[in-house]
N, C-alpha and C positions, 0 to 999 in steps of 0.2 A: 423323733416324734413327727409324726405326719403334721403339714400343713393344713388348717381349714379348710385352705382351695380343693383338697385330698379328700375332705369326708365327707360330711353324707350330701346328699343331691340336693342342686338348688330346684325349690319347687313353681316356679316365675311360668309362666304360658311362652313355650318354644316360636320362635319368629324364623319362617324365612326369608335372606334378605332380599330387598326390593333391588332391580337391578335397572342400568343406567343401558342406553339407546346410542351405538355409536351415532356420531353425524356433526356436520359442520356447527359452529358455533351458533348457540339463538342472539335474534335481535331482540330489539326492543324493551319496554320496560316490565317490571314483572320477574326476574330473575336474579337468581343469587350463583355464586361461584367458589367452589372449593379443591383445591390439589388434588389432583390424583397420584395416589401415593405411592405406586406400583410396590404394593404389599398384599400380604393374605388376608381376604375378606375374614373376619371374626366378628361373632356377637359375644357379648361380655354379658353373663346372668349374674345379680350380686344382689346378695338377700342375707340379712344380719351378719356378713361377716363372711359368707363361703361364696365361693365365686365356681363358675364354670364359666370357659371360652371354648366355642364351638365355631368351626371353619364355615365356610358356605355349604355345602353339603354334610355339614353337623358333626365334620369327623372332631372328636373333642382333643383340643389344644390345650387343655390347662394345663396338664404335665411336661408337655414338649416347650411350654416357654412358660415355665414358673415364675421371673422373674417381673412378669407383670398378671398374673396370678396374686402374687402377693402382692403388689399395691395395690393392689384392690382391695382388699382383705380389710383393708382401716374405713370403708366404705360402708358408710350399714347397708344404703339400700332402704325397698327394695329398688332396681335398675335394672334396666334391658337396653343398654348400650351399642351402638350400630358403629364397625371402623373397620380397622386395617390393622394388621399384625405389621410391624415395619423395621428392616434392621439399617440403621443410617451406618454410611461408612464415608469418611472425608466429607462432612454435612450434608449427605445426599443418601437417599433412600436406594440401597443395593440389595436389586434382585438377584445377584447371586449369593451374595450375603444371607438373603431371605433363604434360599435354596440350600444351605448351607444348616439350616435351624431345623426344617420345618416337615423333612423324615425321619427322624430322629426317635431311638423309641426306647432307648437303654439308657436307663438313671445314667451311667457313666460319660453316655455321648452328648445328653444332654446339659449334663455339669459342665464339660467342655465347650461347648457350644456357646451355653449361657456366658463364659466366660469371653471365649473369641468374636463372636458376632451379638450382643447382647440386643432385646429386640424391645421396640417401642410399643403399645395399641395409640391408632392415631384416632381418635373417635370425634365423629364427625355428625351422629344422630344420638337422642334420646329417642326410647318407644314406650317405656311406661315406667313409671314413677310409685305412688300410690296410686296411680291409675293410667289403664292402656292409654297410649299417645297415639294409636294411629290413625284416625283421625281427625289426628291433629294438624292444623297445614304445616306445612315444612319451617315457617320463616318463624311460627308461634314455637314450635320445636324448638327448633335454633337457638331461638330464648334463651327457655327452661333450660336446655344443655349448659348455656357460657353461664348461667347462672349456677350451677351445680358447683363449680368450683373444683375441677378434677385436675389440677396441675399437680401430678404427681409424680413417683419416681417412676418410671416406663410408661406414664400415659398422660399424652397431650391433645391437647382441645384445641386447633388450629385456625385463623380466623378464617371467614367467611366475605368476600366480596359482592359487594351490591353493582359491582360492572364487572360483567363475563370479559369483556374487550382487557380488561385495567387485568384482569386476575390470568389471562391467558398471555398478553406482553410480560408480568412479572414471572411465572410460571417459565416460560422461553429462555428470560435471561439469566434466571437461576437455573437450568438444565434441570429442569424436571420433565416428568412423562409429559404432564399433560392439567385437563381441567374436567371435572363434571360439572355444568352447571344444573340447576334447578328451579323448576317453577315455584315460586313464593309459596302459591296456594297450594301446593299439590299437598295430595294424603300418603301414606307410606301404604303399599300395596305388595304384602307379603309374596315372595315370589316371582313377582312379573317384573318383564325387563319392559321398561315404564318410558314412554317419550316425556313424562317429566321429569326425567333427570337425562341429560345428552354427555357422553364423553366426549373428549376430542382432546386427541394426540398429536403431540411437535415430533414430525418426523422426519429424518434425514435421508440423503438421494445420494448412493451408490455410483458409478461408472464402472461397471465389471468385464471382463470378457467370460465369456462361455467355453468351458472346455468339456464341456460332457451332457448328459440327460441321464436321468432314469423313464424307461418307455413306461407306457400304459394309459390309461385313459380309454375315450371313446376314439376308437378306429388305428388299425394296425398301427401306422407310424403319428400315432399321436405322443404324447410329452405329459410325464407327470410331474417331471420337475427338472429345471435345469441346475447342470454343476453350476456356481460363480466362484471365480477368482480373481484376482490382480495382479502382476506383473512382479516375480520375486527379484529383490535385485540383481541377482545373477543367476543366468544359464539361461534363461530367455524362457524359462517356466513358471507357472503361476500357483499362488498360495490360494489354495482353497479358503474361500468364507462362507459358505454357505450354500446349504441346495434351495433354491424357491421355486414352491409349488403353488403358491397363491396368488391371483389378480391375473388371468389368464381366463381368456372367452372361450372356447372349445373350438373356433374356429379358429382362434392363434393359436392353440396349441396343436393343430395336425398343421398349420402353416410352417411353424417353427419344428415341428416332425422334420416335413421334406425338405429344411434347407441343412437340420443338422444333422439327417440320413448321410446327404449331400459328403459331407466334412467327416465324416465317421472314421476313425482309425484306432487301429491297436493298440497304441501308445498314448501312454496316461501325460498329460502335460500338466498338471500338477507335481507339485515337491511332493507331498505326503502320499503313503498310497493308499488305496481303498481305505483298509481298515483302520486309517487314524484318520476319518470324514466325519465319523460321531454315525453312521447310516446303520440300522439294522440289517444284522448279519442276513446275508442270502438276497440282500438287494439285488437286483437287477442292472449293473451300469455300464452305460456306455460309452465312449469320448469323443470326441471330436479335436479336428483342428482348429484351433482357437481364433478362428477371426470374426467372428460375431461380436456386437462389443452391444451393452445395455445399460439400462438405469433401472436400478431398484429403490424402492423403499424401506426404509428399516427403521426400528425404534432405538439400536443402542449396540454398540461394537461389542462382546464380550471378554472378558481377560485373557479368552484363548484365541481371539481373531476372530471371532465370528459374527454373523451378520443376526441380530435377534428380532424375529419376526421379520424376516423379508417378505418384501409385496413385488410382483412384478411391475413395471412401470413399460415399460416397452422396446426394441430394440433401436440402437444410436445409429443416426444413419451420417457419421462420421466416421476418421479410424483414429483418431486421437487417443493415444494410447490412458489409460485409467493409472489414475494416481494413488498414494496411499490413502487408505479409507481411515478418519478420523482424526 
């Protein structure tokens, strides 16, 4: 027998979500602070008992993670719920975990899924009740949500801090992404990515050497993105982590053209070859002799050694050779 969350359509007025403004943390007073949960945006629609979850772009999730589909389901409603789809793995929110759930489209892979990676909603807005919330400021929101009472089996209601500063040090020491904070008064502004809500991510700094590029960009020997690696413990060749093609002015990048034209050779100094870099097939690559050495940015090591979200930060003008990353 189908589940509720299965039949017919909740009829609730479609929301889309308000989105958050990277940038340094706000001062002053007037703000509030919440996790950022590094999971999939979802709006939760629950109206006498049938639930729909709809992704940021509306792709509908209630069949891909049933599991909090039905807790919902005990919920009358109506509700227009704002969160995060989230798969915790060793108390920590894992984005490949998430990754893992959230293509999923065959009853079977999802009953397995359900099982191996099983996923939270972290909801962190109400938008209407018996009546639209948006409107409403953030912090009178706030409220009404802790008041709802939604600790359930896959959906938590996680607290809110009145100091950005207090909620970004705990945030740090628990290895999390990061923080949205929010302005008290702000209104929920379907769609627009909003300076009253600011992101800001704990992020960790690389030491790599360069052993390659991919060209392209503006002007012949410009740089789309350099190979990074680190030093394998033996043969004097390095493990690929990552290609980074972001945080680069176009002036560094034909800078960094002509000095790794310079170093250019045949031979891959990497362990792996091409096709085990994760790079789409018919890239472009080329190598170099590895004495450039840099500092990247990155949000988080992956299980296979790689550098998630690298930013470029600039090149080291030492030769101290790069250690293990993490």
């Amino acid at each position: 027998m189908a589940s509720r969350a299965q039949m017919s359509p909740v009829q609730l007025p479609q929301v889309e979500p308000m989105l958050a403004t990277p940038g340094p943390l706000p001062t002053g007073a007037g703000w509030w602070a919440e996790v950022k949960w590094d999971g999939a945006r979802c709006l939760a629609y629950v109206e006498r008992g049938q639930v729909r979850l709809a992704g940021r772009r509306g792709t509908d999730f209630t069949a891909r993670f049933p599991e909090v589909a039905e807790a919902l389901e005990t919920v009358s409603g109506p509700l227009v719920l704002d969160g995060e789809i989230v798969v915790m793995q060793s108390g920590r929110p894992s984005f490949h975990g998430l990754q893992s759930r959230v293509h999923r489209s065959r009853p079977a892979s999802i009953k397995a899924g359900r099982t191996a990676a099983p996923a939270i909603l972290v909801v962190f807005d109400v938008l209407h009740t018996q009546r639209p919330l948006l409107t409403v400021p953030y912090e009178e929101r706030r409220g009404l949500l802790e008041s709802l009472n939604l600790e359930l089996p896959q959906v938590r209601v996680p607290p809110a801090w009145p100091s950005v500063a207090d909620a970004f040090d705990w945030t740090r020491g628990q290895h999390l992404e990061g923080i949205v904070a929010k302005r008290a008064g702000s209104l929920y502004r379907p769609g627009a990515r909003s300076r009253d809500w600011v992101k800001s991510k704990h992020l960790q700094v690389a030491d790599v050497v360069i052993g390659g590029w991919l060209p392209g960009g503006r002007g012949e020997a410009s740089v789309r993105a350099v190979l990074a690696g680190v030093p394998a413990a033996e043969g004097g060749q390095l493990l690929f982590v990552g290609a980074v093609g972001t945080g680069f002015a176009d002036a560094e990048r034909r800078a960094l053209g002509a000095l790794l034209h310079r170093l250019s050779t045949p031979t891959s100094p990497f362990v792996a070859p091409v096709g085990g870099m994760g790079l789409l097939t018919g890239t472009e690559v080329r190598f170099a002799v590895p004495r450039l050495h840099a500092e990247v940015e990155f949000l988080e090591l992956t299980p296979a050694g790689r550098l998630r979200h690298p930013v470029w930060r600039g090149l080291r003008d030492d030769d101290a050779a790069p250690g293990p990353i993490g």
